[in-house]
C-alpha positions as CSV (number, residue, x, y, z in Angstrom):
1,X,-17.1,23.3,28.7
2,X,-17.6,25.3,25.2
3,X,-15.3,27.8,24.5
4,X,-15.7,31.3,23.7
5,X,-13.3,32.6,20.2
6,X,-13.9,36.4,19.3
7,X,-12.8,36.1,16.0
8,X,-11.4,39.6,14.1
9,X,-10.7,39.2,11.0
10,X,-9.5,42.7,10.2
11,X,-6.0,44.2,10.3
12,X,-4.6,45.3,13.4
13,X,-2.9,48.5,12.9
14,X,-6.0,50.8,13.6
15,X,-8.0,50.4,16.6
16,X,-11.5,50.6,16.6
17,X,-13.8,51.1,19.9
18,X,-15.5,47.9,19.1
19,X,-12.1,45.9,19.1
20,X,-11.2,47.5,22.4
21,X,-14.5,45.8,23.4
22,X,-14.0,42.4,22.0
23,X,-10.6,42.2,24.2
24,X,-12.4,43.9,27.4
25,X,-15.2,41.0,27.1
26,X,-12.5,38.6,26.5
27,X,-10.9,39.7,29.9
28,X,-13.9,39.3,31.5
29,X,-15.1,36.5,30.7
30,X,-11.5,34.8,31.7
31,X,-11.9,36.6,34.5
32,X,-15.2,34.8,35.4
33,X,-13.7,30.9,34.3
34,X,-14.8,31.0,31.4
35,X,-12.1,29.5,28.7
36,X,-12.2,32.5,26.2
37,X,-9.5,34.0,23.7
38,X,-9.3,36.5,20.7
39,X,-8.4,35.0,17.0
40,X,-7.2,38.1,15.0
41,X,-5.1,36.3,12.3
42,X,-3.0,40.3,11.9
43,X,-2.1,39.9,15.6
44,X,-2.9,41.9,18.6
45,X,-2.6,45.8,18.1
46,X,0.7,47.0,20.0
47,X,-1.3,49.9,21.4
48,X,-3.9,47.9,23.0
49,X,-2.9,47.0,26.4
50,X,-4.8,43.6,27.1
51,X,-4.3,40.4,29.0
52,X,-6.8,38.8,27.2
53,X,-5.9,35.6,25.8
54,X,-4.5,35.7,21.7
55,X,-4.1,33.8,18.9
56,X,-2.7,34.6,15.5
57,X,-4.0,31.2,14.5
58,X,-7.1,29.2,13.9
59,X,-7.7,27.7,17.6
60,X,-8.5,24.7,16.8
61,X,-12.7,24.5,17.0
62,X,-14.9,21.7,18.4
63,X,-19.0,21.9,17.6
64,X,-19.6,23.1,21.5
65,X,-17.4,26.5,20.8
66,X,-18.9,29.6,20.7
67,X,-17.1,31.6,17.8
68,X,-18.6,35.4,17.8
69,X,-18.0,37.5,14.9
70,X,-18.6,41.0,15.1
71,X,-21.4,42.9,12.7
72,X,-19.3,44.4,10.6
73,X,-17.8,41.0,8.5
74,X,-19.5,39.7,5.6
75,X,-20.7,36.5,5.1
76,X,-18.5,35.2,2.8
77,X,-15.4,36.1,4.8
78,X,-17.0,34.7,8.0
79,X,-17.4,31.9,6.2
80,X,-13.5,31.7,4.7
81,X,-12.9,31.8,8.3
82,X,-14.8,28.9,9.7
83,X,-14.0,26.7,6.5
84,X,-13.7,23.3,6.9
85,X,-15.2,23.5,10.8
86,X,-18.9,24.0,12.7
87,X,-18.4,25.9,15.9
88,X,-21.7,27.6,16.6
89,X,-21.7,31.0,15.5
90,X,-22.6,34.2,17.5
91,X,-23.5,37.9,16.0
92,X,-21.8,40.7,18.1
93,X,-23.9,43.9,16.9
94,X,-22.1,47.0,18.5
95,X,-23.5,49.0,15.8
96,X,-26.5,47.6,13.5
97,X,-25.7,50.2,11.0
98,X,-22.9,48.0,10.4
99,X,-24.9,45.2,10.1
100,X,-26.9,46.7,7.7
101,X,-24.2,48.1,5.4
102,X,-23.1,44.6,5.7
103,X,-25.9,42.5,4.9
104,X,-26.6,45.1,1.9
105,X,-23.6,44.7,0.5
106,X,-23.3,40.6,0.6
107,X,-26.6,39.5,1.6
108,X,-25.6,35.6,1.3
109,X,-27.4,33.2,3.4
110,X,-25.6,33.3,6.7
111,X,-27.5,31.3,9.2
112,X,-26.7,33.0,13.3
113,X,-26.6,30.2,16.2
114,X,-27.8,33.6,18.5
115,X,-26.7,37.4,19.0
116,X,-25.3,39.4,21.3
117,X,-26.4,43.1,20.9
118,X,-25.5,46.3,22.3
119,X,-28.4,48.5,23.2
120,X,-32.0,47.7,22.7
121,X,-32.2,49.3,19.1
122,X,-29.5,47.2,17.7
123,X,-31.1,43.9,19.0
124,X,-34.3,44.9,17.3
125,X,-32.7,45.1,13.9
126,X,-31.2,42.2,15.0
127,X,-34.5,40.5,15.1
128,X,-35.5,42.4,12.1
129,X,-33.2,41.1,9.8
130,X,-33.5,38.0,11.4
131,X,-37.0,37.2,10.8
132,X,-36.8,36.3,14.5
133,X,-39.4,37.6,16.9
């Protein structure tokens, strides 16, 4: 069975809503069976009360993982992240003007396995930016 890595590749010491998120889903999904963890290479904020599996580490990543990278990292640091491996890759869009700011500022080919949006408006500049219909 694949596994699920929420990678964050951002420090640690301020908490965002969206990382709160990743680590709720993360609980959930474990929760469910699923085999899912967090990879934030800073470590787990110490205010962010989670049983959600953690990693400081590179888990190491077979071709059937899902690794999902929120909107807000660019490119070329998703791809300094995944060097040297080819898990499928997932978009977690919490906020597409994230995305956008994003893709603006390093609009390098970056090729999505799928998405995973919040609201309906994000997944249609999902789609938008996509090319995908």
């Amino acid at each position: 069975m694949p596994r699920v890595v929420f990678a964050r590749p951002f420090r640690s010491n301020v908490v965002s809503g969206g990382q709160k998120m990743i680590y709720q889903a993360t609980g959930m999904l474990v929760c469910h069976g699923v085999d899912a963890m967090v990879w934030q290479r800073h470590g787990r904020p110490a205010c962010l009360a989670s049983d959600a599996r953690h990693s400081h580490d590179r888990p190491p990543l077979g071709a059937d993982d899902l690794v999902v990278l929120p909107e807000d990292v660019s490119a070329s640091a998703a791809l300094e992240l995944l060097e040297g491996v080819a898990p499928r890759r997932i978009l977690f869009c919490q906020n597409s003007f994230h995305y956008l700011r994003t893709r603006h500022a390093d609009p390098t080919a970056f090729v999505w396995d799928g998405a995973i949006t919040v609201g309906v408006n994000n997944a249609r500049v999902v789609q938008w930016i996509s090319g995908a219909s």
